[in-house]
N, C-alpha and C positions, 0 to 999 in steps of 0.2 A: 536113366537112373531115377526111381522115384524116390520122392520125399516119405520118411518114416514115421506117422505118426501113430502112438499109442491106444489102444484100446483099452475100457475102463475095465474088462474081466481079463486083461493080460498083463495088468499090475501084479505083484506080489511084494506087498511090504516087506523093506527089510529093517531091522534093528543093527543101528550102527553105534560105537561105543567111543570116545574121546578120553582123551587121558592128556588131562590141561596142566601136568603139572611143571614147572618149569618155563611156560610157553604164552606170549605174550596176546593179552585180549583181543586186541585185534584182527590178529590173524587166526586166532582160535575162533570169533566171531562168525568172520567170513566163512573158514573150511564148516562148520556149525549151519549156516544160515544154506551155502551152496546143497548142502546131506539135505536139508527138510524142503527143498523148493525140487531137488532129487535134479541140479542141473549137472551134477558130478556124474550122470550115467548117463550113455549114450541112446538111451530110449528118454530124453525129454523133450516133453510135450506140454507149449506153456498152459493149455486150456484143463489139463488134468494134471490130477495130483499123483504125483509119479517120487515123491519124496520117501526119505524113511523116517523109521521111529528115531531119535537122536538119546542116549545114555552119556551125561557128562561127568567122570569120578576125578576128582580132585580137583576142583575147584576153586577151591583156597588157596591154592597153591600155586595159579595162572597169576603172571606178575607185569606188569605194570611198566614199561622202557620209561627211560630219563625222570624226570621230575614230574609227571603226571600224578604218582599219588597224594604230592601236594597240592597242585595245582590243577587239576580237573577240579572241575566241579558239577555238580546238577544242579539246577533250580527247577524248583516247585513252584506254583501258583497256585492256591486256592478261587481267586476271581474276586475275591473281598479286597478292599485298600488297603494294602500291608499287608498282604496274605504271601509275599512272595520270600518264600526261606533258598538257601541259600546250602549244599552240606558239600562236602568234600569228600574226594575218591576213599580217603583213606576210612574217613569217618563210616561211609557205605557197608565198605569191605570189614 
């Protein structure tokens, strides 16, 4: 049995669409992140890009489990002393 690997003129981009609404970050992330690395189709090949285009429509609407939107946070850093701000998920969103 040989091993499959892809050829870069027998790629065919495709255009894939999400629909976050209702559906938690994280795993919307991941299924998101797997569509543009293209490891969802069985012609992946880590050396080419075998990924698709990714269309994400309501996004607003991808919600957040347990207490996370209080309690995430991001920090920034400027690189200055006292450059490093501090904002919450909610504030983000």
């Amino acid at each position: 049995m040989k091993t499959y690997l892809a050829k870069v003129g027998e790629i065919k981009p495709e255009c894939l669409l999400f629909d976050a609404s209702e559906m938690p970050v994280g795993r919307l992330a991941v299924r998101i992140a797997n569509a543009l690395r293209g490891k969802d189709k069985p012609t992946y090949t880590p050396h080419i890009d075998t990924g698709a285009f990714v269309i994400v429509i309501n996004a607003s609407k991808a919600v957040f489990t347990g207490h996370k939107n209080e309690r995430k946070v991001y920090v920034d850093f400027s690189g200055f002393r006292g450059g490093r701000t501090e904002t919450t998920a909610e504030k983000v969103r």
